[in-house]
N, C-alpha and C positions, 0 to 999 in steps of 0.2 A: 625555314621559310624566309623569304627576301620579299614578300609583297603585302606583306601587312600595310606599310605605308600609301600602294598606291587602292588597296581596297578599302582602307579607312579615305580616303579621296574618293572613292564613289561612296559609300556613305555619307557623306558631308553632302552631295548633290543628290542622292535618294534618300536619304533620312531613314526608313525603313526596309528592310529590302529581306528573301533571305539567300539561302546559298545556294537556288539554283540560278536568281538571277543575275547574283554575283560573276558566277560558275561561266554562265553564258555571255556576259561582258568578258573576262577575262579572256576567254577562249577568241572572245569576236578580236582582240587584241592582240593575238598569236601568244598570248603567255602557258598557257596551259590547252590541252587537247580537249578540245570540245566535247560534251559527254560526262563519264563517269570520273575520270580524273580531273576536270574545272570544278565539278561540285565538291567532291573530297577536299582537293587541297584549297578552295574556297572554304569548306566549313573546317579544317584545322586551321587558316588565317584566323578569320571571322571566332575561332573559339580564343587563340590567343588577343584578339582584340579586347573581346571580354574580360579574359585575364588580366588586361593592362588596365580595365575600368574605362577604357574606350566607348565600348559598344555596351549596350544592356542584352540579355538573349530570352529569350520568349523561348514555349514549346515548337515551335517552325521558324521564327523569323527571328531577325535582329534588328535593333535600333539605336540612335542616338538616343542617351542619357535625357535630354529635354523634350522627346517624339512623347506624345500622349496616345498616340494610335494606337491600335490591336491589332492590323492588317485585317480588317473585313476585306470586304468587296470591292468596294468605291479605293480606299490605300491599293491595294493591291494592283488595280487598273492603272493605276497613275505612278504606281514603282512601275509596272510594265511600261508606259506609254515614255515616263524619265529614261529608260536603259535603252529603247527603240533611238533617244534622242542624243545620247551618250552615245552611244556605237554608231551612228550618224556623223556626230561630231565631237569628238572627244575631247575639245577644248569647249564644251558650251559650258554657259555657269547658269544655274536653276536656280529658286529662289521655291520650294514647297507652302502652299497655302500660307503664303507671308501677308501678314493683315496692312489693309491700310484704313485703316481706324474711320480717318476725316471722312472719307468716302463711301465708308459701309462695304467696302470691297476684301474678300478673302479669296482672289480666285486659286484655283488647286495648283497652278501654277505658274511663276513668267520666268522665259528663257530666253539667253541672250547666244546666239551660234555668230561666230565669229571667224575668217579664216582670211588671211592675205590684206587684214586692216581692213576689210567689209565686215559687216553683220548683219544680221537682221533678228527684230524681238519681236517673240510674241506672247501671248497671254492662253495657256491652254486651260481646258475643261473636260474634263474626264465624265462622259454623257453614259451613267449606268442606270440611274432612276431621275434623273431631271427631265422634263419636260421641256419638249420647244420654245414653250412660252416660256421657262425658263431662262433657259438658254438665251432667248433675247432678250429677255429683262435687263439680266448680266452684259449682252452687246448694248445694250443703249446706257448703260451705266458708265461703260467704262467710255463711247461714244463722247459722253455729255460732259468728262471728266478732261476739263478744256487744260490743265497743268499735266496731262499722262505723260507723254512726252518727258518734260523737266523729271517728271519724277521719277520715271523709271532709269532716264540718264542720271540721278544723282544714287538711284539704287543700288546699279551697274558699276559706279564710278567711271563711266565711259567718256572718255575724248575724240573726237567730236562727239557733238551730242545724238542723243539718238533722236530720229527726223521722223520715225512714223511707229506703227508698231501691229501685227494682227491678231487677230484672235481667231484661235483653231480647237478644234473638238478634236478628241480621241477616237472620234468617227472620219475623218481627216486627216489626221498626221501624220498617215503616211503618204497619202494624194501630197501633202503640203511639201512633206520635207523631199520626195521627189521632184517636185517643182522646183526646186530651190538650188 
């Protein structure tokens, strides 16, 4: 096996995933045949990951060593909606439920897609039992959060800085990244 390395790099930006969604990045990658040979040689990788004390393995899934998940429902959605974003743009960097404390803010996700020295960020939410009023709770939250901007550019480490940023539902993401 020769890909343990770049599938420990989508682990690092899915955090928990298991081997079909591996399976079907890889494949969308041209590395392996779409199907029953992406998941196989995805779950021989994915087993020596664990062997190396890489990865942790669960009965279905696997995880980063510091992932507290279980892969319910709501993980699950949001590993799918990361690999839609991944196979999109394969140089994008994720940032999974990363807290920022000051602000009361844990959104399920912000991602930065990047290509030709353009990018664009935005802030995703994985909508499986949240509520509208929810949902906008969270928009005016992060609306009102007048430093987002600086912060997400120092999150990034991006030069220039990043100038605006959207926030998109998993109801969405694929309208959005079509757009885009």
């Amino acid at each position: 096996m020769a890909h343990e390395d770049t599938i420990y790099g989508l682990m690092e930006e899915l955090v928990i995933a298991d081997k079909h969604i591996i399976g079907d990045i890889m494949a969308h990658k041209g590395i392996w045949t779409a199907g029953v040979s992406a998941v196989n040689n995805s779950y021989k990788a994915l087993n020596l990951l664990v062997d190396s004390g890489k990865l942790i393995k669960s009965e279905n899934f696997y995880k980063l060593p510091e992932c507290k998940s279980e892969y319910k429902e709501h993980s699950q959605l949001l590993t799918k909606a990361f690999a839609e974003i991944i196979k999109f743009n394969p140089n994008c960097r994720i940032f999974r439920e990363h807290t920022i404390a000051e602000k009361g803010l844990r959104p399920d996700g912000i991602v930065l897609l990047s290509k030709d020295g353009k990018g664009v960020c935005f802030i995703l939410e994985v909508m499986n039992n949240e509520s509208e009023s929810y949902a906008e709770m969270k928009r005016r939250v992060w609306e009102s959060f007048d430093e987002a901007t600086e912060y997400l550019t120092k999150l990034f480490g991006t030069i220039p800085p990043i100038p605006y940023f959207d926030i998109v539902t998993s109801d969405n993401l694929k309208t959005y990244l079509e757009g885009l």
